[in-house]
C-alpha positions as CSV (number, residue, x, y, z in Angstrom):
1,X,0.0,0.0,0.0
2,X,1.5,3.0,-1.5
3,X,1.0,6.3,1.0
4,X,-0.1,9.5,-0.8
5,X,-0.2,12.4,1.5
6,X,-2.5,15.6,-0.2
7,X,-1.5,17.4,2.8
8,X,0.6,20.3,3.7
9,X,1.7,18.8,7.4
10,X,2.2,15.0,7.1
11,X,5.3,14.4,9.8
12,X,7.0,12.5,6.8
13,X,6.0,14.5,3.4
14,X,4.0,17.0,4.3
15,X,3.7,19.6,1.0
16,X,5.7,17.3,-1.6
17,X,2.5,16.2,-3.0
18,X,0.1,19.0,-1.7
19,X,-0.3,20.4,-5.5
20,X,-3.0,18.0,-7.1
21,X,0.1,18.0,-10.0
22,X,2.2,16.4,-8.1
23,X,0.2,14.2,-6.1
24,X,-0.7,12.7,-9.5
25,X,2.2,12.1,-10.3
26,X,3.5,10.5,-7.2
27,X,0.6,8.3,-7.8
28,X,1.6,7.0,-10.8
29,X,4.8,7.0,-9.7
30,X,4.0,4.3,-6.8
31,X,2.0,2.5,-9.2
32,X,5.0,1.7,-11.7
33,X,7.0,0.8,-8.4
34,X,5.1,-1.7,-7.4
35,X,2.2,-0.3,-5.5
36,X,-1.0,-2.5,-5.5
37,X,-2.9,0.1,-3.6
38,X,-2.6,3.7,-3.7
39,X,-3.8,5.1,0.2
40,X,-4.5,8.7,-0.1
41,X,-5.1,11.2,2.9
42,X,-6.2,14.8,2.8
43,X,-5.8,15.4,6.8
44,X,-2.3,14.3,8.3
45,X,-3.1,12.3,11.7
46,X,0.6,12.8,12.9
47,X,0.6,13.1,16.7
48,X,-0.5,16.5,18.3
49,X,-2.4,17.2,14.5
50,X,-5.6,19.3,14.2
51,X,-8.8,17.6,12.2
52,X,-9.5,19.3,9.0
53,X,-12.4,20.3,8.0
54,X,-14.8,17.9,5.7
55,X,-14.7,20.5,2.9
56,X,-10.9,21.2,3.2
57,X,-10.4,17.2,3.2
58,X,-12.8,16.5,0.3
59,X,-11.2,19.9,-1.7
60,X,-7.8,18.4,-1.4
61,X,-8.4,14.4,-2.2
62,X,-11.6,14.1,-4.9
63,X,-9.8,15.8,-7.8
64,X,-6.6,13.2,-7.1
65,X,-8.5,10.5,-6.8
66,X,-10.9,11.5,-10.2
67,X,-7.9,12.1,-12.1
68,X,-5.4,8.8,-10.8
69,X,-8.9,6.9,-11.3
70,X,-8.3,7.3,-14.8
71,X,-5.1,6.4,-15.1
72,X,-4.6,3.0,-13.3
73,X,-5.7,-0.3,-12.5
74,X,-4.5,-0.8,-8.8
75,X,-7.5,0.1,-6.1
76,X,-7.4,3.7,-4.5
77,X,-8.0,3.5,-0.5
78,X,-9.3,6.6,1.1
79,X,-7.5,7.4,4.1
80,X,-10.0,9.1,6.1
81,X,-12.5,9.0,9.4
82,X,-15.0,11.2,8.0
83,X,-18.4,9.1,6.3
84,X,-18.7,12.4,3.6
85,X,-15.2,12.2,2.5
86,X,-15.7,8.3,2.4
87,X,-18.8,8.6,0.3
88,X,-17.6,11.6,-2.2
89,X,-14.4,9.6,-2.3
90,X,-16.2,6.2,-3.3
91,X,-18.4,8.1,-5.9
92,X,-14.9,9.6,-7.6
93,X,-13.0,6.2,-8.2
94,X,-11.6,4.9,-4.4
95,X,-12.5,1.3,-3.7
96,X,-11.7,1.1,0.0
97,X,-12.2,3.0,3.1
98,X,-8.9,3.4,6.1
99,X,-10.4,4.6,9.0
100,X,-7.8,5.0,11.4
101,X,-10.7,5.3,14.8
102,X,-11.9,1.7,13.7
103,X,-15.1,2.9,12.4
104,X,-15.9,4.8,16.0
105,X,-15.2,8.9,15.2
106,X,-18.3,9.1,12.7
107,X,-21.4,7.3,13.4
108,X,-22.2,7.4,9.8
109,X,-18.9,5.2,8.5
110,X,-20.3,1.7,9.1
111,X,-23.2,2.7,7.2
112,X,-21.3,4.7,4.0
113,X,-19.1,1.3,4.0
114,X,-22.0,-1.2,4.2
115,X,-23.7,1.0,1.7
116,X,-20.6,0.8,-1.1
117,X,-20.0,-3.0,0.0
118,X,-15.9,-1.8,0.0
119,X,-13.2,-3.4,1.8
120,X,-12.8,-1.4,4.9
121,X,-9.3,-1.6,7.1
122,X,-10.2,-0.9,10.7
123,X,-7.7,0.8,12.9
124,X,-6.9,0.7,16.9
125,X,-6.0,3.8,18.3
126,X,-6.8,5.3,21.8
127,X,-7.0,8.7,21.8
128,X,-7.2,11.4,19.6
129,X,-4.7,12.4,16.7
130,X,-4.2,15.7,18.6
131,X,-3.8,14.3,22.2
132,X,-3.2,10.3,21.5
133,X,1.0,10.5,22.2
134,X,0.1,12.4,25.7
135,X,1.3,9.6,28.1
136,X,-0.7,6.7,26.5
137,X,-1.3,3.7,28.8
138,X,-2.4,0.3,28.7
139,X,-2.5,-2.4,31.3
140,X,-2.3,-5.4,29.0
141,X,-0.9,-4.2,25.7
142,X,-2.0,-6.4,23.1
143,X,-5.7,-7.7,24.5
144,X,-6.6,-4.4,25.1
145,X,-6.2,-3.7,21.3
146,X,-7.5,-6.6,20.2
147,X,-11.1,-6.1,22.4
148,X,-11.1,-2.8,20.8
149,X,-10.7,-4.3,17.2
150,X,-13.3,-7.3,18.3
151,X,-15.8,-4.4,19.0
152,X,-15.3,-2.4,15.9
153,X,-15.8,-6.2,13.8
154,X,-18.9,-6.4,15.4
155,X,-19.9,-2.8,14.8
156,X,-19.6,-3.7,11.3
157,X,-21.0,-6.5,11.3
158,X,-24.2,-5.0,12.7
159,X,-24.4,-2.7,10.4
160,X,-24.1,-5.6,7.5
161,X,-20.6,-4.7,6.7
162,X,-19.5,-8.5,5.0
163,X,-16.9,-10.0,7.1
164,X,-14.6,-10.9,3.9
165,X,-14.0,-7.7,3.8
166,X,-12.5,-6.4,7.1
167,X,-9.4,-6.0,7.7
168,X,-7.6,-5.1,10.5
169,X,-4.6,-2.6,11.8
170,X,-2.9,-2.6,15.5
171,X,-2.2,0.7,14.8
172,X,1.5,1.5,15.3
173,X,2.3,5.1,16.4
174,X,-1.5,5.9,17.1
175,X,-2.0,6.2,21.4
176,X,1.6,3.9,21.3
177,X,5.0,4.7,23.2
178,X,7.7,3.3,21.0
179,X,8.1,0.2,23.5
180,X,4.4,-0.2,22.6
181,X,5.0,-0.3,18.6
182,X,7.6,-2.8,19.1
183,X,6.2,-5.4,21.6
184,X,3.2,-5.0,18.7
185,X,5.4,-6.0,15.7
186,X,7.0,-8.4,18.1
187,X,3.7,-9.8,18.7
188,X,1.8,-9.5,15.6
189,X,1.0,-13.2,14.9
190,X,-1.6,-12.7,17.7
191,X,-3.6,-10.8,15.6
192,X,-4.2,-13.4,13.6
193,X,-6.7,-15.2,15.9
194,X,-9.1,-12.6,15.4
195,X,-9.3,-14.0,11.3
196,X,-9.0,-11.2,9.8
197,X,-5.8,-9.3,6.9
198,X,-3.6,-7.6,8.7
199,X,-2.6,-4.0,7.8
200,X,0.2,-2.2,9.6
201,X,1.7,1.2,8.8
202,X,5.5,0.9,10.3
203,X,6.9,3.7,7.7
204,X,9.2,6.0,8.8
205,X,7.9,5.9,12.3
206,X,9.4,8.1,14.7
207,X,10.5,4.8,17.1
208,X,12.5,3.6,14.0
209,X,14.6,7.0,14.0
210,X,14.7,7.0,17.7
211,X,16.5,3.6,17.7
212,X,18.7,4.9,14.8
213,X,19.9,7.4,17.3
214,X,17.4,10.3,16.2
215,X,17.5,10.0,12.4
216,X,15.0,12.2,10.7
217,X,12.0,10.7,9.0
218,X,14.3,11.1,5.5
219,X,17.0,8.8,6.6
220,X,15.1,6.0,8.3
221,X,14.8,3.9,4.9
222,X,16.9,0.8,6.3
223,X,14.9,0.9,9.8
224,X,11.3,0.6,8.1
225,X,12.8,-2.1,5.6
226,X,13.6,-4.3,9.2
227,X,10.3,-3.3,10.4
228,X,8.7,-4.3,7.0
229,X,10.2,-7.3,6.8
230,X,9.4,-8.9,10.2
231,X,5.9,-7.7,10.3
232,X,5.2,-9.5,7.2
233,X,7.1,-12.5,8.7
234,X,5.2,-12.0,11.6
235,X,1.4,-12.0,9.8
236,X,1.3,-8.5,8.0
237,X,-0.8,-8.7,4.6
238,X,-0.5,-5.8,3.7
239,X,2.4,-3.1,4.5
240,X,1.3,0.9,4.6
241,X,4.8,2.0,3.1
242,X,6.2,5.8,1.6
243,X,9.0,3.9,0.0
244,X,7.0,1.9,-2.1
245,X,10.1,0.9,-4.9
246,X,12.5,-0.2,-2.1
247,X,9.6,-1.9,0.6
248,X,8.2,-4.0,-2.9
249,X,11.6,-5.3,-2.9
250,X,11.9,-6.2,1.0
251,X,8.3,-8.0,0.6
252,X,9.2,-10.0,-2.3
253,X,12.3,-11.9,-0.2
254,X,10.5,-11.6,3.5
255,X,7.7,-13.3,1.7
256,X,10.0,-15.9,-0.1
257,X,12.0,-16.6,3.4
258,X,8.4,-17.5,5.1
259,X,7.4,-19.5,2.1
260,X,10.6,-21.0,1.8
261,X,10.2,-21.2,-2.1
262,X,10.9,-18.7,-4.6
């Protein structure tokens, strides 16, 4: 999964691809490196961020995802919380909904999903983006996130969401400290009891440059390719990756390791 950030404060890219030019571009550009899903977001969730308006969000991703729509075969997710970006976004080409609450900030999500019959990944985090990195806490680490993914399963159920199409995100970075984002990627393959793809976004994560003694988000290319790499070893379907040319490459031999057949 390809990241596309329309946004002018992403922690990682924010304003390289803010012109709808040059998020095209990058689009295609992610396609012909090996992207088989384009995720695009019009409001950056870094920690300590401020929600965008639906307008704002909508001005900035529709005309992308119209244009790129046009131009390639691959599925474009929506990265987005809001059930009218969703909808307009679904009506202009997109194909799956990310909703990094798990389907709990809008009421109206579970029904724009169930509506559209999309894929939908479903996302733990605790907390809000603006306040989820103040001193998050949990008292049993991994069960806590998996309750909160077993509820958001049912959510969608309820609202007749089919269950071949959830899939599921621990959600690293999101309400995490960076010992929490590692004893998740350590423990991944738990997530696999609850039946359901597993997504994870480990990309130039602020714990990978804080183990590579502070490295900026530009220089933690060989830190996300370890992280990559065990996650998929680990149970990861499907990576969330900026470096789309590099991680295609990591994928193709973690997957061939696990497989033990090229």
């Amino acid at each position: 999964m390809g990241i596309l950030n329309v946004t002018p404060d992403s922690f990682s890219d924010g304003g390289l691809f803010f012109s709808e030019k040059n998020a095209i571009e990058h689009a295609l550009r992610l396609v012909e490196d090996g992207a088989d899903i384009i995720d695009i977001g019009g409001e950056s969730t870094r920690p300590g961020s401020e929600p965008v308006p639906v307008e704002e969000e909508i001005r900035r991703t529709i005309p992308v995802i119209k244009a790129i729509s046009k131009e390639i075969k691959s599925p474009i997710s929506i990265d987005t919380y809001k059930a009218e970006v969703a909808r307009r976004a679904l009506d202009a080409g997109a194909s799956i909904v990310n909703d990094i609450s798990g389907l709990r900030f809008d009421p109206d999500m579970p029904k724009v999903v169930s509506e559209y019959k999309v894929p939908v990944v479903i996302m733990h985090i605790k907390g809000r983006p603006k306040d989820m990195q103040q001193n998050p806490q949990y008292e049993a680490l991994i069960p806590e996130i998996m309750d909160y993914l077993r509820v958001s399963i049912r959510l969608a159920n309820k609202f007749g969401i089919s269950g071949d199409k959830i899939i599921i995100d621990p959600g690293i970075g999101f309400g995490k400290t960076f010992e929490h984002n590692l004893e998740i990627i350590k423990n991944l393959k738990e997530f696999t009891l609850l039946g359901k793809p597993i997504a994870i976004g480990a990309s130039r994560k602020a714990f990978i440059g804080k183990i590579l003694g502070d490295a900026p988000p530009s220089e933690r290319l060989e830190g996300t390719a370890a992280a990559v790499a065990i996650c998929i070893f680990n149970g990861a379907n499907i990576v969330r990756v900026h470096d789309v040319k590099e991680m295609a490459r990591v994928a193709k031999v973690a997957d061939a390791i696990k497989s033990g057949k090229i």
